[in-house]
C-alpha positions as CSV (number, residue, x, y, z in Angstrom):
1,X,47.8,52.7,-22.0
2,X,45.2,50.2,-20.4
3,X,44.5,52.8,-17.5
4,X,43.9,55.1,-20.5
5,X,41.8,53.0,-22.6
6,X,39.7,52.3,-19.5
7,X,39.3,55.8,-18.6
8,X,37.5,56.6,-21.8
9,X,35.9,53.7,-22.1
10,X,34.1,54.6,-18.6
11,X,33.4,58.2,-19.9
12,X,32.0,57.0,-23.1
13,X,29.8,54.2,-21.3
14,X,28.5,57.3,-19.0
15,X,27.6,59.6,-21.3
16,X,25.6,57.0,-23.3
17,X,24.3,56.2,-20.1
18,X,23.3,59.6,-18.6
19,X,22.0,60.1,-22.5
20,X,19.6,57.0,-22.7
21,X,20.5,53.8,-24.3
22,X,18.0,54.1,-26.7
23,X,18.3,57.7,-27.3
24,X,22.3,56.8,-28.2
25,X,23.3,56.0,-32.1
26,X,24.8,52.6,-32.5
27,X,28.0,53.5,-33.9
28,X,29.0,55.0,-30.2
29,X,28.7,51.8,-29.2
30,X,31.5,50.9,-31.1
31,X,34.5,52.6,-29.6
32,X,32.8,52.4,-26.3
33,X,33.2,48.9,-26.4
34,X,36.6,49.1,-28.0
35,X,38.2,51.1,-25.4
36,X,37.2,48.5,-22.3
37,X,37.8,45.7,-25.4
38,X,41.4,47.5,-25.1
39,X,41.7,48.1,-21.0
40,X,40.7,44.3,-20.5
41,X,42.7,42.2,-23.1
42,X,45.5,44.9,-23.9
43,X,45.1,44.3,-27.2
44,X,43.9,47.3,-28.9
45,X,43.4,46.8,-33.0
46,X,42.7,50.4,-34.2
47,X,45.7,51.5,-32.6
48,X,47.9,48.4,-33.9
49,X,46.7,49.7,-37.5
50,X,47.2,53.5,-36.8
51,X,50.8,52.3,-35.5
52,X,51.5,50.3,-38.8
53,X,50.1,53.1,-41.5
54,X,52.4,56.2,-39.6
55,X,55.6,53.6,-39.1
56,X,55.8,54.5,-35.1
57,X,55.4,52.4,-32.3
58,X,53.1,52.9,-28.8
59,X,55.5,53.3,-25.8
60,X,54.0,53.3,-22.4
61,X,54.3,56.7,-20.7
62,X,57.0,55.7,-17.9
63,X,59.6,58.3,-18.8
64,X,62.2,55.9,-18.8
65,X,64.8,55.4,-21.2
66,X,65.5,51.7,-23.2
């Protein structure tokens, strides 16, 4: 999940990038920030309350069996 959260994070930074920061709405900032918030820490909130409201949980994607 963190390579994931990175991924998009660095896609979302770039296009606000290649777009001009101060072209760029603030609320893209948001989940921009969120994503890296979510590579770094590991600690993601939205998806901890996305996780709660639907009653599944978030499984890394190793394939394995527990």
């Amino acid at each position: 999940m963190r390579v994931w959260f990175a991924l998009v994070g660095v896609i979302l930074w770039a296009g606000i990038y290649l777009t001009g920061f101060s072209v760029v709405s603030w609320v893209l900032y948001v989940p921009a920030a969120g994503f890296i918030f979510g590579a770094v820490t590991g600690i993601c909130p939205s998806l901890d309350v996305i996780s709660k409201m639907f009653s599944f949980t978030a499984k890394g994607a190793s394939g394995q069996k527990s």
